[in-house]
Every structure is written in structure tokens, then in C-alpha cells.
TIRO-2110 file (N, C-alpha, C; in Angstrom, 1 decimal):
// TIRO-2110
8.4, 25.5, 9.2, N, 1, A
8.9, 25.2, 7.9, CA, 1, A
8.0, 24.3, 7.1, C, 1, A
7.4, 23.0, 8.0, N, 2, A
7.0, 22.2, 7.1, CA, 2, A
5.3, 22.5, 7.1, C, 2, A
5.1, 23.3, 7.8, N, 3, A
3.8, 24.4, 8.0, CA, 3, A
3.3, 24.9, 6.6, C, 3, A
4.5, 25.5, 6.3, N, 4, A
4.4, 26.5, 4.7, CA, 4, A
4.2, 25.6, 3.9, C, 4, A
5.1, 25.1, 4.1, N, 5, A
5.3, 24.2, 2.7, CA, 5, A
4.0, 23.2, 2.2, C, 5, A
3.2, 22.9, 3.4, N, 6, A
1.5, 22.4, 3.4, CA, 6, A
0.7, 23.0, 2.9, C, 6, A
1.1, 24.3, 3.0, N, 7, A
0.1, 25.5, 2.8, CA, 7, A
0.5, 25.9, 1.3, C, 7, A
1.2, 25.6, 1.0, N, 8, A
1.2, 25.9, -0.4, CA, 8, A
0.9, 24.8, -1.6, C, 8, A
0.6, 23.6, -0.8, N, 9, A
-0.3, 22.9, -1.6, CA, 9, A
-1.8, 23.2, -1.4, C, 9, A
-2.5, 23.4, -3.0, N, 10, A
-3.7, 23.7, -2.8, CA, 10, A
-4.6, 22.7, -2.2, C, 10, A
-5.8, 23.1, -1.9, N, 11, A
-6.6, 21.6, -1.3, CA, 11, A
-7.2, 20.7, -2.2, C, 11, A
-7.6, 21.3, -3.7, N, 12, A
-8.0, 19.6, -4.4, CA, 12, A
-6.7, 18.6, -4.5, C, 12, A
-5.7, 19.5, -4.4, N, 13, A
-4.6, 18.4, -4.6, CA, 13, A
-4.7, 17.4, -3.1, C, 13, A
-4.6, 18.4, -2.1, N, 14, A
-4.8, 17.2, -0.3, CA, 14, A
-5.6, 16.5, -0.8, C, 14, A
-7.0, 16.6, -1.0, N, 15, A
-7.7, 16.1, -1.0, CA, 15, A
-8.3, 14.9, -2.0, C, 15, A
-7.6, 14.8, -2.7, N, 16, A
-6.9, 13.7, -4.0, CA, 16, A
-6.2, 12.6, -3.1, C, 16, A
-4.9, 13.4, -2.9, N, 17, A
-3.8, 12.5, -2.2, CA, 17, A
-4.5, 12.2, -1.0, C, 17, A
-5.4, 12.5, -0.3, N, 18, A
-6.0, 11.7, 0.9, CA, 18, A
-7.1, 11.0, 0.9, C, 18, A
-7.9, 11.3, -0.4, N, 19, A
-8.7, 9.7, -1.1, CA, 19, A
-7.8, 8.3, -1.5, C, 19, A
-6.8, 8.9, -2.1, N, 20, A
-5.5, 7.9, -2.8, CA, 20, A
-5.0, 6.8, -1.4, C, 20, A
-4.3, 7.7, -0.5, N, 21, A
-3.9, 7.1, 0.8, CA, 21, A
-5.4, 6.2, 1.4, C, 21, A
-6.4, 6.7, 1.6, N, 22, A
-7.2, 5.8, 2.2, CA, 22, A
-7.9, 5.2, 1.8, C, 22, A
-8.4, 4.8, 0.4, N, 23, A
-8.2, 4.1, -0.8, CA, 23, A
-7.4, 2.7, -0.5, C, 23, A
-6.1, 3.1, -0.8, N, 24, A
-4.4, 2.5, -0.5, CA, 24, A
-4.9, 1.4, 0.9, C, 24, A
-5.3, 2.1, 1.6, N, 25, A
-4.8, 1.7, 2.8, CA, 25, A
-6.1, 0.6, 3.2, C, 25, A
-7.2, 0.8, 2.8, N, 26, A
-8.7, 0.0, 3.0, CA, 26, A
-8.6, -1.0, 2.1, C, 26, A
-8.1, -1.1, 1.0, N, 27, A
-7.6, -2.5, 0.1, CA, 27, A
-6.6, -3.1, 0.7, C, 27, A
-5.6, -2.8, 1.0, N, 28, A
-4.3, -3.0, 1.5, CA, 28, A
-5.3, -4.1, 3.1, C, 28, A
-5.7, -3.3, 3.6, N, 29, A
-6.3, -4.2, 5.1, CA, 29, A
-7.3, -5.1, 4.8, C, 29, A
-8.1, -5.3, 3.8, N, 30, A
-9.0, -6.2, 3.6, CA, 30, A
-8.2, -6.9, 3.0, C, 30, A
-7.4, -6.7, 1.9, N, 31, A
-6.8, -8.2, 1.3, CA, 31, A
-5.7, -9.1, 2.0, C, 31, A
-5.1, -8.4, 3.1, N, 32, A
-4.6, -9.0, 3.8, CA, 32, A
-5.3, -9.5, 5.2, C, 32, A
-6.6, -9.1, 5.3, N, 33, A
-7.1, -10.0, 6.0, CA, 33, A
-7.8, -11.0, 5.5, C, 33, A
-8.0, -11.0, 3.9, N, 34, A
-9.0, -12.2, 3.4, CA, 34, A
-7.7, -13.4, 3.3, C, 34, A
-6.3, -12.6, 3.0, N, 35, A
-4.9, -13.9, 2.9, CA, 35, A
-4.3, -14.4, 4.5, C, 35, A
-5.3, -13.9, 5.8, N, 36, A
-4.5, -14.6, 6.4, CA, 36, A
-2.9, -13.5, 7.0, C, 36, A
-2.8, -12.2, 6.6, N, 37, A
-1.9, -11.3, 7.2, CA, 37, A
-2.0, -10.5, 8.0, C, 37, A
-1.1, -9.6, 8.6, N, 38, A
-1.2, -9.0, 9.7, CA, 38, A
-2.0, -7.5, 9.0, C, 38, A
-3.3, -7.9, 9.0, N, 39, A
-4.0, -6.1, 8.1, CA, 39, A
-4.1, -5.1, 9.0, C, 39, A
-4.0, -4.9, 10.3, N, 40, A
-3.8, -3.6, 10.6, CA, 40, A
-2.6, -3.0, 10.5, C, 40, A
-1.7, -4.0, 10.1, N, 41, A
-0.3, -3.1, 9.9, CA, 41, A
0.0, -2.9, 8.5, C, 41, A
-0.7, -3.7, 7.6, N, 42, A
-0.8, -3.4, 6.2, CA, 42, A
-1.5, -2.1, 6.1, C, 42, A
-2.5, -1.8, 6.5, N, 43, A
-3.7, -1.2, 6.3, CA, 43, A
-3.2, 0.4, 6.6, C, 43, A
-2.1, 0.4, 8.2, N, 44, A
-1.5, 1.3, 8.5, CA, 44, A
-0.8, 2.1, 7.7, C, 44, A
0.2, 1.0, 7.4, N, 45, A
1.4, 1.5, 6.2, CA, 45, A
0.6, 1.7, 5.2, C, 45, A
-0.3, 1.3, 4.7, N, 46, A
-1.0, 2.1, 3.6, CA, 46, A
-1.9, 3.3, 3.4, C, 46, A
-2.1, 3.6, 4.6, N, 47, A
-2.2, 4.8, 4.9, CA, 47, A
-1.3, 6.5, 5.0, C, 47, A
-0.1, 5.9, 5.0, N, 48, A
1.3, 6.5, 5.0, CA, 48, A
2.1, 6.7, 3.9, C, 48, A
2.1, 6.0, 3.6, N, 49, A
2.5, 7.0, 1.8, CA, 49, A
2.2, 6.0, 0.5, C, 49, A
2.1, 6.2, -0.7, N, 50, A
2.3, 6.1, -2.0, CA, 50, A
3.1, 5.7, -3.1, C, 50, A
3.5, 5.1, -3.8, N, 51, A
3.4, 3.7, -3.5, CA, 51, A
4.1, 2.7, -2.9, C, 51, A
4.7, 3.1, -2.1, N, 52, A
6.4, 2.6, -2.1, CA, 52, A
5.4, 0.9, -1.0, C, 52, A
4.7, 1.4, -0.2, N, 53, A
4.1, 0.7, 0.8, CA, 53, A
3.6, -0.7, -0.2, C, 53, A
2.4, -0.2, -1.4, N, 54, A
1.8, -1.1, -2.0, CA, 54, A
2.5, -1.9, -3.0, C, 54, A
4.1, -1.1, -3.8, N, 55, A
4.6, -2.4, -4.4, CA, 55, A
5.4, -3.3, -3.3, C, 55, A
5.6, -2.9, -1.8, N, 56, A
5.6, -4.1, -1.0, CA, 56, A
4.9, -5.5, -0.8, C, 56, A
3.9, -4.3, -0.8, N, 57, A
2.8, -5.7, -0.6, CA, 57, A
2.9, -6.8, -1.3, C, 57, A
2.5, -6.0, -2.7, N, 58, A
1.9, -6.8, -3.8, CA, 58, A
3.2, -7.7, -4.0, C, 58, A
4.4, -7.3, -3.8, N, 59, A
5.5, -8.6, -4.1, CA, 59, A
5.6, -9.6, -3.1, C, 59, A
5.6, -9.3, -1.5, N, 60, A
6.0, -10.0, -0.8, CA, 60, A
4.2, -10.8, -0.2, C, 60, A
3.2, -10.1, -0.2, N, 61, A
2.2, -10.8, -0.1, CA, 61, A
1.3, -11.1, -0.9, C, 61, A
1.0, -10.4, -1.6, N, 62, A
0.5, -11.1, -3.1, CA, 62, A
1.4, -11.8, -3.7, C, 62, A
2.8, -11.7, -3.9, N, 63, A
3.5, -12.8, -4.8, CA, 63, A
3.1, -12.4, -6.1, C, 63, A
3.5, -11.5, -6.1, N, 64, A
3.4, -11.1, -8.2, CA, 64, A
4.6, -11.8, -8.8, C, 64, A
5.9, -11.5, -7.8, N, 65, A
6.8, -12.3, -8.6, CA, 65, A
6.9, -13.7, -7.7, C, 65, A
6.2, -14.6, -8.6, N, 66, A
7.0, -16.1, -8.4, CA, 66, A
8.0, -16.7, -8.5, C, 66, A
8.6, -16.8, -7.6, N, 67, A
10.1, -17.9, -8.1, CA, 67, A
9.6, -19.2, -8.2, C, 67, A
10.1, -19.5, -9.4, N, 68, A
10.4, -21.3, -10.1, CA, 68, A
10.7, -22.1, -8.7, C, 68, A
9.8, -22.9, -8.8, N, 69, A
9.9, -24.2, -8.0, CA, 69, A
11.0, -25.2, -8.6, C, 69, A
12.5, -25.4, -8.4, N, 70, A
13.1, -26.8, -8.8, CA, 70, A
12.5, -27.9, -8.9, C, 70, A
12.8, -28.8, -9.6, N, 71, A
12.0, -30.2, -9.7, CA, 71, A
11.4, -30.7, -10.3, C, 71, A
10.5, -29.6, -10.3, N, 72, A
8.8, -29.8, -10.4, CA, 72, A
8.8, -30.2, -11.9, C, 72, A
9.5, -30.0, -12.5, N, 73, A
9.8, -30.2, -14.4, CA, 73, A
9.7, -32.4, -14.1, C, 73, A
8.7, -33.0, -14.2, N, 74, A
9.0, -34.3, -14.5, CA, 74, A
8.2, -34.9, -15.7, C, 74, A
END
């Protein structure tokens, strides 16, 4: 079943989505090795699908969203 259904996507399209994925996934393991993270598991999951992996990242290890430090106002 999930045979066919492969097969009826054409190949520039695979072959897109499997530049995209390893792409994904070779930024994903270097930037998390330049910060000090675990990059083969980054690098893995970025290999595995689109985007759901990379807006992980980017919030919980890149830190796109900053929360406000209390205090710090003096």
C-alpha cells in the first residue's frame, strides 16, 4: 500500500524533498555542534521530516523566542 503510493510520486519531486531533508539535516548537525548539542540526534531528526523537526530546533536551541529576564529593568 505504501509501495504505490511512493510510486506515484514523480522523481523530481523525491528528489527535491531529499535535497531539502539532507540540507535540513547537515545544518541542523553542524549548528548544533558549533552550540555545544547533541548533533547526531539533531542531525538525525533532520533527516526525517520537514519542518516540524527544524521549528524545534530553532525555538528550543537556537532560542528565537526569548523570555524576558525579571529584574534586569534597573
Amino acid at each position: 500500500m505504501i509501495a504505490d503510493e511512493l510510486s506515484s510520486i514523480p522523481l523530481f519531486l523525491r528528489i527535491v524533498i531529499a535535497l531539502i531533508l539532507i540540507c535540513q539535516g547537515s545544518w541542523m548537525f553542524w549548528d548544533a555542534r558549533k552550540r555545544g548539542h547533541k548533533a547526531w540526534l539533531w542531525g538525525f531528526l533532520g533527516l526525517i521530516q520537514f519542518p516540524m523537526y527544524l521549528i524545534i530546533y530553532l525555538i528550543f536551541v537556537r532560542k528565537i523566542c526569548k523570555r524576558k529576564v525579571s529584574g534586569s529593568n534597573s
